[in-house]
C-alpha positions in Angstrom: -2.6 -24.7 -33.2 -0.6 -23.3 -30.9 -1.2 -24.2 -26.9 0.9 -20.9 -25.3 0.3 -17.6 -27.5 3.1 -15.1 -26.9 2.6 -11.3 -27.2 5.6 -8.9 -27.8 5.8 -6.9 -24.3 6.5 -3.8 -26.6 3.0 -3.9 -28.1 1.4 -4.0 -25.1 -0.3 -1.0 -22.4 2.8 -0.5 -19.7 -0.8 -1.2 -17.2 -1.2 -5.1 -18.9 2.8 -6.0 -18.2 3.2 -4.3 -14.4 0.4 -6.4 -13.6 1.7 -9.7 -14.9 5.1 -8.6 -13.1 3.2 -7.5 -10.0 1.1 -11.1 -9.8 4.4 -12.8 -10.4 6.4 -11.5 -8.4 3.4 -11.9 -5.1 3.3 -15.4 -5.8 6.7 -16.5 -6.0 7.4 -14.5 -2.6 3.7 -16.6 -1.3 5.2 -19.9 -2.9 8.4 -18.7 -1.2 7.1 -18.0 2.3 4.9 -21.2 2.3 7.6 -23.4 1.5 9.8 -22.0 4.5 6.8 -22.0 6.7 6.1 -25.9 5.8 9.7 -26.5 6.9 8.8 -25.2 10.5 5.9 -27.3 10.5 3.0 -24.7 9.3 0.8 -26.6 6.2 -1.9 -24.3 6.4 -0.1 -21.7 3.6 1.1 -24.6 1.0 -2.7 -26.0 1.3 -4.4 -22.7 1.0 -2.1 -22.1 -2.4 -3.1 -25.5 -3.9 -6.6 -25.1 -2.8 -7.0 -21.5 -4.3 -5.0 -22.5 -7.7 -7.9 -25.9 -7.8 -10.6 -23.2 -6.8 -9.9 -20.8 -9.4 -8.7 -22.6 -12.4 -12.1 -24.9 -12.0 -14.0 -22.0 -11.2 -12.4 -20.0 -15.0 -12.8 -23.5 -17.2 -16.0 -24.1 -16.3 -17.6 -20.5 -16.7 -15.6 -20.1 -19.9 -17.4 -23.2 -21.2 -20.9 -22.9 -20.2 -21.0 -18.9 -19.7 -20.4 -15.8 -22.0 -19.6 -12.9 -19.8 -16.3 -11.6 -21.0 -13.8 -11.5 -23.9 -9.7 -11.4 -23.2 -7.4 -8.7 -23.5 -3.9 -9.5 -25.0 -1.3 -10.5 -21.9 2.8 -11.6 -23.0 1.3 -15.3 -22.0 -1.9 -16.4 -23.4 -3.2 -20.0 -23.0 -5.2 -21.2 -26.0 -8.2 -23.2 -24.1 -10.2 -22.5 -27.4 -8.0 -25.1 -29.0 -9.4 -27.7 -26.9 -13.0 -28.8 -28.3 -15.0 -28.2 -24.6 -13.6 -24.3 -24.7 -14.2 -23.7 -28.8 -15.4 -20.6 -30.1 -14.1 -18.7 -26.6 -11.3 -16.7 -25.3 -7.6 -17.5 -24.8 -6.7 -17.0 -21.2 -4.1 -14.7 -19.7 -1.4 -17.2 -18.2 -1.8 -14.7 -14.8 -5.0 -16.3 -14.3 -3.6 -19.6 -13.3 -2.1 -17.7 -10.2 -4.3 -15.2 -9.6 -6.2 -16.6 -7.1 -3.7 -18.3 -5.0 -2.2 -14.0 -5.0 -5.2 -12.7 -4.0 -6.9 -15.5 -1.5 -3.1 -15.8 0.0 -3.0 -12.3 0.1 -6.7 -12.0 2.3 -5.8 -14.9 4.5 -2.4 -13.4 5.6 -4.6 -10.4 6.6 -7.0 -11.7 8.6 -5.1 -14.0 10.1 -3.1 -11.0 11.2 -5.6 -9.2 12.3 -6.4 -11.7 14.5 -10.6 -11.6 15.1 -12.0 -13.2 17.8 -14.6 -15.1 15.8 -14.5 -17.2 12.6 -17.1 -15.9 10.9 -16.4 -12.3 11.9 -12.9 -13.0 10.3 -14.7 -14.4 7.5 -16.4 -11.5 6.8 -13.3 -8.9 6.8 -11.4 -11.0 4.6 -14.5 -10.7 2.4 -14.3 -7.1 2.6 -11.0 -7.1 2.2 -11.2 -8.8 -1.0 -14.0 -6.6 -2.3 -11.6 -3.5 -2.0 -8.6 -5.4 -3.1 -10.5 -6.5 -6.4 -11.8 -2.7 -6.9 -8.9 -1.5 -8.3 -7.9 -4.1 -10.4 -11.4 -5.0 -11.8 -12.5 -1.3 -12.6 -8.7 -1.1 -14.1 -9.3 -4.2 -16.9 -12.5 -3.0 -18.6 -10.7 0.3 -19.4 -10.6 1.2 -22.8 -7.4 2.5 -22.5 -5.8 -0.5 -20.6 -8.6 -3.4 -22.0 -7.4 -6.3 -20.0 -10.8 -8.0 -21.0 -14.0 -6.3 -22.3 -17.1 -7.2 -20.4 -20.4 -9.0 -22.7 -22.9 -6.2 -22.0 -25.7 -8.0 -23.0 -25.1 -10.9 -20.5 -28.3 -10.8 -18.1 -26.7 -11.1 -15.1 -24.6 -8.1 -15.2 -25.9 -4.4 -14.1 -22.6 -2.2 -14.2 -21.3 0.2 -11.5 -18.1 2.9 -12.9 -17.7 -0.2 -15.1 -17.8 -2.4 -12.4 -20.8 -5.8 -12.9 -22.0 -6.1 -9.6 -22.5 -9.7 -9.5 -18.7 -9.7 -9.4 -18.4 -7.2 -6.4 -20.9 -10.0 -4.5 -19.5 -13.3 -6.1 -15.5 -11.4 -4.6 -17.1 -10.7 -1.1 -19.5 -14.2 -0.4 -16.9 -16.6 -2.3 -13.9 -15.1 -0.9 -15.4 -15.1 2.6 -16.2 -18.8 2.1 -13.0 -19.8 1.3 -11.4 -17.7 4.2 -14.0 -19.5 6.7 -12.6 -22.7 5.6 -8.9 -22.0 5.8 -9.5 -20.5 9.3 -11.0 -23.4 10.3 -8.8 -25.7 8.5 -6.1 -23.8 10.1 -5.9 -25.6 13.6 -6.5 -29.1 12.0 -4.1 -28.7 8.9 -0.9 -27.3 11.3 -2.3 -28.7 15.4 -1.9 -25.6 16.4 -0.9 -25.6 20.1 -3.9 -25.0 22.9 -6.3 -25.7 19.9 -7.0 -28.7 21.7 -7.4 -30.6 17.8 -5.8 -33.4 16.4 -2.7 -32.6 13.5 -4.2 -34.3 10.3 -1.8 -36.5 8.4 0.3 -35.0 5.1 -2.3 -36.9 3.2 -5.5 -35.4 4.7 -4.1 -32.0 4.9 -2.3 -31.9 1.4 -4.1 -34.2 -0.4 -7.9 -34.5 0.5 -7.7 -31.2 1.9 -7.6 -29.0 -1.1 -9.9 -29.9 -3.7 -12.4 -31.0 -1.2 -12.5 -27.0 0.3 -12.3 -26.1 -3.3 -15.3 -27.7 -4.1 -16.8 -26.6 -0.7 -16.3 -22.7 -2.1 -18.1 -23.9 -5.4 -20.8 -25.7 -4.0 -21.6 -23.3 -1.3 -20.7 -19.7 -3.2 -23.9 -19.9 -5.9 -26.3 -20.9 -2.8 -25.3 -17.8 -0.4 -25.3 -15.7 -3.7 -28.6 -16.5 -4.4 -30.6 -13.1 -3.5 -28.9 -11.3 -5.8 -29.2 -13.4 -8.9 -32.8 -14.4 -7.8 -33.6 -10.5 -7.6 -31.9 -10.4 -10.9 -33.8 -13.1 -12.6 -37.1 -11.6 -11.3 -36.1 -8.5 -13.4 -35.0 -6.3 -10.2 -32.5 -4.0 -9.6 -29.0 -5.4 -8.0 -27.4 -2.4 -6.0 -30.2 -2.6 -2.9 -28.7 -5.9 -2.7 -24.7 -4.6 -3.3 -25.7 -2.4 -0.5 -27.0 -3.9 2.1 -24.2 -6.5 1.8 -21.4 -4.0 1.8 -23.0 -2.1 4.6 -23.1 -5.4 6.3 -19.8 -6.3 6.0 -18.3 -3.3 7.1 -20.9 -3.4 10.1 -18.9 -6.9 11.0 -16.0 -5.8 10.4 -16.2 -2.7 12.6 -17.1 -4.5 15.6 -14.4 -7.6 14.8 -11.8 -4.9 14.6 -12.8 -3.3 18.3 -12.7 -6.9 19.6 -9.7 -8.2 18.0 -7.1 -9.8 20.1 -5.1 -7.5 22.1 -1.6 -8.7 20.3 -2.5 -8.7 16.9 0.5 -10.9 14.9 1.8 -8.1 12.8 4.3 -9.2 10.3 6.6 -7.4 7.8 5.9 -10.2 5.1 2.1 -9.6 4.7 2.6 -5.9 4.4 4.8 -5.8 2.6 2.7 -7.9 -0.3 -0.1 -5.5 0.2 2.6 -2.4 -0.3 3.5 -4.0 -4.0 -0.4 -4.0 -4.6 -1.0 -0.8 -3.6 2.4 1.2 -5.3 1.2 -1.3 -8.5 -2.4 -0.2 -8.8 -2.0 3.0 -7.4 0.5 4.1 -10.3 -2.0 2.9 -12.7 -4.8 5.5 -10.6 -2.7 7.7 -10.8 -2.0 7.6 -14.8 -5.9 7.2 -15.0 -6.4 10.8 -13.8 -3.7 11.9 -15.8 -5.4 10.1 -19.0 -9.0 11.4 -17.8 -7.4 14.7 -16.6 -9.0 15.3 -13.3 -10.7 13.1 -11.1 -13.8 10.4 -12.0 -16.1 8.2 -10.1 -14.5 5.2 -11.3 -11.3 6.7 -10.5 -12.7 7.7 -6.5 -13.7 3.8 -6.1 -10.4 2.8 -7.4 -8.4 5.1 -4.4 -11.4 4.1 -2.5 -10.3 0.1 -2.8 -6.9 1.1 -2.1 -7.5 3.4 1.2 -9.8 0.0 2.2 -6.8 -2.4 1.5 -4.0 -0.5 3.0 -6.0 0.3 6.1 -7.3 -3.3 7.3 -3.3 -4.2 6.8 -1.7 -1.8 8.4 -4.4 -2.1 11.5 -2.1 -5.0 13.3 1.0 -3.0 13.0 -0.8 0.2 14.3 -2.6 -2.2 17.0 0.9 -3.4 18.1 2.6 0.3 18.4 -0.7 1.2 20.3 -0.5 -2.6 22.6 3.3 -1.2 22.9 2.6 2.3 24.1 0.0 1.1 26.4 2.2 -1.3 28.2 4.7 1.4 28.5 2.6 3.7 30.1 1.2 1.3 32.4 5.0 0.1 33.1 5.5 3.7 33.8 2.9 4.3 36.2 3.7 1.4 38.6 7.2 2.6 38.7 6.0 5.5 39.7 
């Protein structure tokens, strides 16, 4: 039995192969950028992009073997876990999926770190709305049945659905992701001795080597325990979106006040927005072919813009803080001459 499956590109929705282009292309230019940044001395990216590929790949083997919530579309790359006897009897994987979550954790740490918040925790908790709007579009987008990049298990108990979207996943992508942001931001200072931070440089061994499966299985360990109301409210045979609410509401609460009290030079840079624009034109093609397909507008369709509006905004705010910072200093500069 075959260990890589490979599906004609031809046969395929033009959705399924701009999105393996789209994840490829974001993580060779993250692989890219990490390597030159590790050159100049800066760990933090090449740890964050092992950490996230241990994270995720962990995260997908071990809820393919002990849980039955979704079956795999067809992708041009499909690895055949079911060959192996721990994953018999379940789905092939896309090959995407190995770098999935380096893309889209790289992608949430560039912003925030960007952004620049004053507090961990309120970064934290942007990144995890970041990631809640970044994953909109994309997760509403592969339960299609016009695209069908997987087709979710409707009878799994944990799932109550939203324009298609479970939302156990909208709260495992905003409380996981979050986690793992708070630990890269405070890895950060440790992994690359960031000057003024007043801590120690780790060694190459701590910081590449300990480092990253050990915040890996930080994310694992803590994730289930901070997502406990919702699947406890689940289990008790309650409803899920009071929780979905309040947490969203929450978050954007945080993020709101982290935003008015970012730092006054926020460290806008081409590289990160650029990343974010590929995203955006990627999905937002695909939106737009949805109302074509559904001829007018939808909910699901309104969440999906909804995601990208969220997305494009919280990355372009350093580059609109900086031509703000810039007009300010001008005026003030102005004034004294005067």
């Amino acid at each position: 039995m075959n260990l890589i499956v490979f599906n004609s590109p031809a046969g395929l929705p033009w959705q399924t192969n701009l999105c393996d282009i789209m994840l490829l292309t974001m993580f060779l230019a993250a692989v890219a950028y990490s390597v030159v940044q590790f050159r100049r001395g800066r760990r933090v990216y090449c740890a964050l992009l092992a950490a996230a590929a241990i994270y995720g790949l962990v995260l997908e083997l071990v809820g393919m073997a002990t849980l039955n919530m979704y079956k795999q579309g067809d992708f041009m790359l499909m690895i055949n876990w079911p060959a192996f006897p721990l994953w018999h009897g379940t789905t092939m994987m896309p090959a995407y999926v190995v770098i999935f979550y380096p893309v889209f954790l790289f992608t949430g740490f560039k912003v925030v770190e960007a952004i620049g918040t004053e507090k961990r925790w309120q970064g934290a908790v942007t990144g995890g709305l970041f990631m809640i709007a970044l994953d909109a579009p994309y997760i509403i987008e592969g339960n299609l049945r016009h695209v069908v990049w997987w087709t979710w298990n409707p009878n799994f108990e944990y799932f109550q659905f939203w324009v298609g979207w479970p939302l156990l996943d909208l709260c495992w992508q905003g409380i996981w992701d979050a986690v793992f942001i708070y630990i890269m931001l405070w890895a950060a200072p440790r992994i690359d001795g960031l000057a003024g931070s007043g801590i120690a440089r780790w060694s190459n061994a701590k910081a590449m080597g300990a480092f990253p499966p050990l915040a890996a299985l930080m994310v694992l360990v803590t994730g289930p325990i901070l997502m406990s109301p919702v699947t406890v409210v689940t289990a008790l045979g309650g409803r899920q979106w009071p929780v979905v609410v309040m947490l969203v509401v929450g978050y954007c609460a945080v993020t709101v006040t982290a935003l008015r009290s970012a730092k006054a030079n926020p460290s806008f840079e081409p590289f990160t927005l650029g990343l974010v624009v590929l995203y955006v034109a990627s999905l937002g093609a695909m939106v737009i072919a949805n109302v074509v397909y559904e001829r007018g507008l939808t909910r699901y369709i309104l969440v999906q813009a909804v995601g990208l509006i969220v997305v494009s905004g919280l990355a372009s705010f350093p580059w609109i803080a900086t031509r703000g910072g810039s007009r300010e200093l001008a005026g003030q500069a102005v004034q004294a001459v005067a």
